[in-house]
ZAMARGU-4260 file (C-alpha; in steps of 0.2 Angstrom, whole numbers, plus 5000, padded with zeros to 4 digits):
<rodrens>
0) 4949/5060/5174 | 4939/5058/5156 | 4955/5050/5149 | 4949/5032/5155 | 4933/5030/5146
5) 4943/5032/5129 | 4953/5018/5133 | 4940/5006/5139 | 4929/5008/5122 | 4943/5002/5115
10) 4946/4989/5126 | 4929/4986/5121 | 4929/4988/5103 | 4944/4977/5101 | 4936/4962/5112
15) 4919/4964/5101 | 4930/4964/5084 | 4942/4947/5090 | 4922/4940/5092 | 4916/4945/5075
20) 4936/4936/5069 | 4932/4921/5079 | 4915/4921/5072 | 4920/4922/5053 | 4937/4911/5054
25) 4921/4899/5061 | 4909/4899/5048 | 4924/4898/5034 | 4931/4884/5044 | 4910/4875/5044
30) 4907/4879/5026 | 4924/4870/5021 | 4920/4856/5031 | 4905/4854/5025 | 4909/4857/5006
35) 4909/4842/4992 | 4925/4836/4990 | 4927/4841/4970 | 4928/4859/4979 | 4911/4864/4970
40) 4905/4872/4984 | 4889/4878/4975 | 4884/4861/4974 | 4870/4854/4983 | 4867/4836/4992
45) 4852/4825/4982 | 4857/4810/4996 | 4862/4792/4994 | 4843/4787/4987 | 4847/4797/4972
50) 4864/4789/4972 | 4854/4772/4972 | 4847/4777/4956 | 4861/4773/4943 | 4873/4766/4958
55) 4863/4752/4962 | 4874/4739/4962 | 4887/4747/4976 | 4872/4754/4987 | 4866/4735/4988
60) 4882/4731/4996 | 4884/4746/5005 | 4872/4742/5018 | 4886/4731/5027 | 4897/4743/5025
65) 4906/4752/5040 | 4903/4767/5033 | 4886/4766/5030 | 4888/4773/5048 | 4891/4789/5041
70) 4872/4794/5038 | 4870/4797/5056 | 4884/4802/5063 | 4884/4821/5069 | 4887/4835/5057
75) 4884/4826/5042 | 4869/4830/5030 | 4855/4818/5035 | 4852/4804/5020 | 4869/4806/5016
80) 4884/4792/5014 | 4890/4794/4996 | 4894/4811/4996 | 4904/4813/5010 | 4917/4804/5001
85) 4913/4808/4982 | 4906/4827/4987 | 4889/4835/4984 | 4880/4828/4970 | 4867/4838/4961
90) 4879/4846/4946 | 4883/4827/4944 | 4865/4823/4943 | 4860/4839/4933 | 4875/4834/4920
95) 4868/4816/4916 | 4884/4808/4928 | 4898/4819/4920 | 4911/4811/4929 | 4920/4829/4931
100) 4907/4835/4942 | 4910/4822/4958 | 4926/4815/4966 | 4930/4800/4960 | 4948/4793/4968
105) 4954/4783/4952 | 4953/4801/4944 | 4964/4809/4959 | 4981/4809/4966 | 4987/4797/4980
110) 4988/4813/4991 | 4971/4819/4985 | 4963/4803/4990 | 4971/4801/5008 | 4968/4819/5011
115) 4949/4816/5009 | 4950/4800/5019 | 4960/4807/5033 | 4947/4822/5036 | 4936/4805/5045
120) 4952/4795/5051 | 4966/4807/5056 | 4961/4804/5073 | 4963/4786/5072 | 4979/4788/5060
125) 4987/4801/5066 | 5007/4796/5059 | 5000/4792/5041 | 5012/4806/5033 | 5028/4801/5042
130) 5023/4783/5037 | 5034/4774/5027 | 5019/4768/5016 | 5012/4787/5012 | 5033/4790/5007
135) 5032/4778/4995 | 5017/4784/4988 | 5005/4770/4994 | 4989/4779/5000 | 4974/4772/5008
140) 4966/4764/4991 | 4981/4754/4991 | 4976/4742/5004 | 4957/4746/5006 | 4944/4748/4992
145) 4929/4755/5001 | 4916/4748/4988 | 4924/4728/4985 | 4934/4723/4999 | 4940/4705/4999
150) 4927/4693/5005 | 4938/4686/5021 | 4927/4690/5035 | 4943/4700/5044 | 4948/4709/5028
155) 4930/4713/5024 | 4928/4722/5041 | 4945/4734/5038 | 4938/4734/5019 | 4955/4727/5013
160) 4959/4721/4996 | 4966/4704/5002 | 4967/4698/5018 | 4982/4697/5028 | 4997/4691/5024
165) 4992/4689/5006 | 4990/4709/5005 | 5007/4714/5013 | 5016/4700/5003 | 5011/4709/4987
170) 5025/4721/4991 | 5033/4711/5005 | 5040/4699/4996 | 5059/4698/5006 | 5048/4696/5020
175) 5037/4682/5013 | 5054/4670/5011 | 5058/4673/5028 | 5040/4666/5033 | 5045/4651/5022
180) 5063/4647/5035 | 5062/4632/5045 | 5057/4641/5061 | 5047/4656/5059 | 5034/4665/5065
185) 5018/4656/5061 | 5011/4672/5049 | 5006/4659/5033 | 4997/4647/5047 | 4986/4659/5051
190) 4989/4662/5070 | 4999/4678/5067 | 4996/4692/5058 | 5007/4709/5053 | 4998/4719/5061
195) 4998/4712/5079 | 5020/4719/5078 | 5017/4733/5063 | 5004/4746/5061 | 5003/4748/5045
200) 4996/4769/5045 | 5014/4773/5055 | 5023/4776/5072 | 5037/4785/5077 | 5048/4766/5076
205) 5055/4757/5064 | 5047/4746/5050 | 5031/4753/5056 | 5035/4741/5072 | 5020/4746/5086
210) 5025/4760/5098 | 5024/4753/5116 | 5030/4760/5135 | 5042/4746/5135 | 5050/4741/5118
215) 5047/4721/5121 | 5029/4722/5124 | 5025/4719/5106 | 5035/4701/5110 | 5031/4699/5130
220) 5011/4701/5125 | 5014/4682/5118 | 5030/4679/5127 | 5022/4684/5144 | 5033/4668/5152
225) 5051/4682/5151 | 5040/4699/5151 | 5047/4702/5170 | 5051/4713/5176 | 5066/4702/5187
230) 5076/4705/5200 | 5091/4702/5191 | 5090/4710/5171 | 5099/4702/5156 | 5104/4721/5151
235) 5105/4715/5132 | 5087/4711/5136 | 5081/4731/5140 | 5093/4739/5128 | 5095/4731/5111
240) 5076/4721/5114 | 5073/4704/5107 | 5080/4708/5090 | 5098/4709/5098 | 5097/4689/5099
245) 5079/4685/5089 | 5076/4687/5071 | 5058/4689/5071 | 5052/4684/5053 | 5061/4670/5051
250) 5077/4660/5053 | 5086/4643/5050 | 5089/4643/5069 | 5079/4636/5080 | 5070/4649/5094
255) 5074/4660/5080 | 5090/4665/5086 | 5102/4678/5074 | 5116/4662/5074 | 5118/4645/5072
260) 5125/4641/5089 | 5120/4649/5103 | 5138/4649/5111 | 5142/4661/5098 | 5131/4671/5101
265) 5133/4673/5119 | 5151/4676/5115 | 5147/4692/5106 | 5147/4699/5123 | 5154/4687/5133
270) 5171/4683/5126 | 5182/4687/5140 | 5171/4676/5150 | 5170/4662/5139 | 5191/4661/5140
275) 5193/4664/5160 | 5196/4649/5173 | 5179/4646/5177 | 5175/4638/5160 | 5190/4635/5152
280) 5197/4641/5134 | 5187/4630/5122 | 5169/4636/5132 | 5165/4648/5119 | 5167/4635/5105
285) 5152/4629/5095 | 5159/4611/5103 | 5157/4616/5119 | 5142/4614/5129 | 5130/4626/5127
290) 5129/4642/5137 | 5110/4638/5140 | 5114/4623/5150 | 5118/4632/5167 | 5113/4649/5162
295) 5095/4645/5162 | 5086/4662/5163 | 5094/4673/5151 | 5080/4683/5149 | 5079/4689/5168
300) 5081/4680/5184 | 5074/4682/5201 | 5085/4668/5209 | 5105/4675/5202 | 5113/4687/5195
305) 5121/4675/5183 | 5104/4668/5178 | 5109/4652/5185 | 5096/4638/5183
</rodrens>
């Protein structure tokens, strides 16, 4: 009847010992956290003021900064904005500003340098690694420079380089000549921009094309006249989206359709119906007239199932 007690002090000492575990793994994990960047963990914080000292220049502008926020935000050291970026700063102070005692990015890898900016922005990026951008080696400072972003009031608030499209078109520049086609997308006019289709920090699609429920929705949210849904669904609609029939940069074809006529294009599908009795061998010919003519509402119909007008 003794043999019970045995057992529940060990029961015991194992609970109190995962505490103490739990306890440690959390300090470590706090002290990380909180540790400069350049990994000098005995440094200590002197705060931006001491920054503003030799800095002055970059704290005047930093005031308008979005991550001026950072002084307040919860967990971070009060007085502090610089060094939550560039890492505690009193061995860099103390050394006269030797340069090998703080993080500065231009002196890091690409990796290094989104790794410090992803311990603030991983939530909001959460795909940055699978991104074709991070694959090609183009890392946050690519794009955004957080102490001279570009004066455009739009670029200034992302703290981008160049506002768009000028940015993306540095390495863009297939898609730039599209932009240029007869019938395009109105990027260079200003009433469009990449990001409203592409999110540049990654998804799980394409061309870093905006991950949506319904695979159109980047289209339909302009487009909202063919969004449906309808009674009567064009399939090619649903299942190859608007690219099956739309190029979406640019074409020399007007609605920006993938050819020239849009016979042809129907008949891609539709060949056997372009050749029956109902509309006679020539009516998938770019002579003939077009498709569109009776078949109104090839997006969707509520009225026919042959999208009849």
């Amino acid at each position: 009847m003794f043999c019970a007690a045995p057992r529940k002090l060990s029961g015991l000492r194992v609970f109190f010992m995962f505490l103490l575990g739990a306890g440690i793994l959390w300090a470590t994990a706090l002290g990380a956290a909180q540790a400069p960047a350049n990994g000098t963990a005995h440094a200590d914080f002197v705060g931006s003021d001491t920054c503003a000292t030799c800095h002055a220049d970059v704290s005047k502008k930093f005031e308008s900064n979005p991550h001026n926020k950072m002084v307040n935000m919860p967990g971070n050291h009060p007085g502090v904005t610089c060094e939550n970026c560039h890492g505690a700063g009193s061995e860099h102070v103390a050394g006269g500003g030797d340069v090998t005692k703080i993080f500065n990015p231009s002196k890091h890898s690409v990796k290094e340098v989104d790794a410090m900016c992803e311990t603030c922005h991983a939530g909001a990026h959460p795909n940055f690694e699978r991104a074709p951008h991070a694959k090609a080696n183009v890392g946050c400072i690519s794009c955004h420079s957080v102490h001279a972003p570009s004066n455009d009031d739009a670029a200034k608030e992302a703290l981008l380089k160049a506002p768009q499209p000028t940015l993306c078109f540095q390495c863009h520049s297939d898609q730039k000549s599209q932009f240029s086609m007869p019938f395009h997308h109105k990027v260079n006019e200003g009433l469009v921009k990449c990001t409203d289709c592409h999110d540049p920090h990654g998804t799980f699609n394409n061309n870093n094309f905006k991950s949506t429920a319904d695979a159109n929705m980047i289209c339909t949210k302009c487009h909202s006249e063919i969004r449906g849904p309808f009674v009567y669904e064009h399939v090619p609609v649903k299942t190859e989206t608007c690219l099956g029939c739309h190029t979406p940069h640019g074409s020399q074809n007007a609605r920006l359709l993938n050819m020239p006529n849009v016979n042809v294009l129907c008949n891609q599908c539709h060949s056997q119906s372009s050749a029956d009795t109902v509309h006679g061998v020539a009516a998938g010919s770019s002579d003939s007239i077009p498709c569109t003519t009776c078949h109104t509402y090839i997006h969707g119909s509520n009225m026919n199932g042959a999208f009849l007008r």
